[in-house]
C-alpha positions, 0 to 999 in steps of 0.5 A: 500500500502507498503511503499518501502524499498531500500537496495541499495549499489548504486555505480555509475562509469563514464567511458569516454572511448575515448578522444574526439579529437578521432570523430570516437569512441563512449564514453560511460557511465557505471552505477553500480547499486548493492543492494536490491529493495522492494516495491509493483508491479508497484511502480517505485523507484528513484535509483540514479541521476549522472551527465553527464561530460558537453562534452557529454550534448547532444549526442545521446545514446543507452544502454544495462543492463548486469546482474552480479547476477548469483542466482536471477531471477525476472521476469518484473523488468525494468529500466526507464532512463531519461535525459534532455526531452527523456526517455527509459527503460530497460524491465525485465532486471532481467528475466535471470541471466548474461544476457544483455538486450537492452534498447528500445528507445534512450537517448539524454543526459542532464546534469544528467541521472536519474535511476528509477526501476519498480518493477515486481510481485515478488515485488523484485529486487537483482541488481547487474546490470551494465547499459552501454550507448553508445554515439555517437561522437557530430556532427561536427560543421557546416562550412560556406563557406563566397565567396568574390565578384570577383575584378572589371573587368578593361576595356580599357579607352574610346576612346578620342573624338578629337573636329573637328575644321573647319577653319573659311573663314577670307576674306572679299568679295571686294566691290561692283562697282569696285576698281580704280588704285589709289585707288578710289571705282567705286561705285555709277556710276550706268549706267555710263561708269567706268574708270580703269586707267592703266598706259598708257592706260585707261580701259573702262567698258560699259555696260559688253564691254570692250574697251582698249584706248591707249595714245599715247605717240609718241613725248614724248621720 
């Protein structure tokens, strides 16, 4: 097996296109890649590592090869382009001078994008090659709508509960047997007549009758 040889002038140039403020535009990476490849069918030679400015660590690219090199022609010479955990190619991008040639796959950016060459059966590659990668804006950050409670619902106050009093009956009943006019109870005469004396006359209960005796008060003038 023979050991590669790589003539390489590897130039590479990062083109930021639009500030990132711009959400609708797509930045892009561009990669000069110019010089000599040797080695065997199928060997696979590391070319360049560059670093990808920290504001695009995690987009989304597609990219494209666009041949500057008018005289050479190598059939099934790819690129292989790897970032972070995702890798694309770049296939027989030098069949055709000043052609372009897509990439197959997409490349979601890590810190660095490293370039790497398959060589083909003419076990040669001229470069002078330009690899752009076209970026999609980041996704906008989420948003998290916080929906504070509503106020507590004031209600009117309860109703004030007014104690109903009920008026206490402070009258003593009279006591039994009767009461005289001076004063003296008739109780304790059980089954004798009671005698109610009123001024001139005296008031006699017997027995549920009543009989009405009158003094007499002739000659007393």
């Amino acid at each position: 097996m023979r050991k590669a040889t790589i003539g390489l002038a590897l130039l590479a140039v990062l083109l930021i296109a639009i500030p990132a403020m711009a959400q609708t535009e797509t930045d892009t990476i561009e990669i000069l890649v110019d010089g000599i490849a040797r080695g065997d069918e199928g060997e696979v030679i590391h070319l360049l590592t560059v670093t990808v400015p920290e504001g695009m660590v995690g987009r989304a690219c597609t990219g494209s090869a666009e041949s500057q090199n008018n005289e050479s022609q190598h059939i099934d010479n790819d690129f292989i382009l790897s970032s972070g955990a995702t890798t694309a190619e770049i296939p027989n991008w030098e069949a055709v001078p000043l052609a372009t040639t897509a990439m197959s796959g997409t490349l979601v950016l890590g810190p660095t994008v490293n370039v790497d060459l398959r060589l083909g059966p003419s076990e040669v590659s001229s470069g002078g090659v330009l690899i752009i990668l076209s970026c999609a804006p980041p996704a906008p950050p989420e948003t998290t709508t916080t929906t504070a409670p509503p106020p507590p619902t004031t209600g009117p106050p309860p109703p004030t509960t007014t104690p109903t009093t009920t008026p206490t009956d402070t009258t003593e009943p009279p006591p039994e047997g009767g009461v005289s006019a001076g004063g003296g109870s008739t109780a304790g005469r059980s089954g004798e007549a009671a005698m109610l004396w009123l001024g001139g006359g005296a008031l006699a209960l017997l027995g549920g009758a009543t009989v009405l005796a009158m003094r007499g008060t002739a000659g007393r003038e």
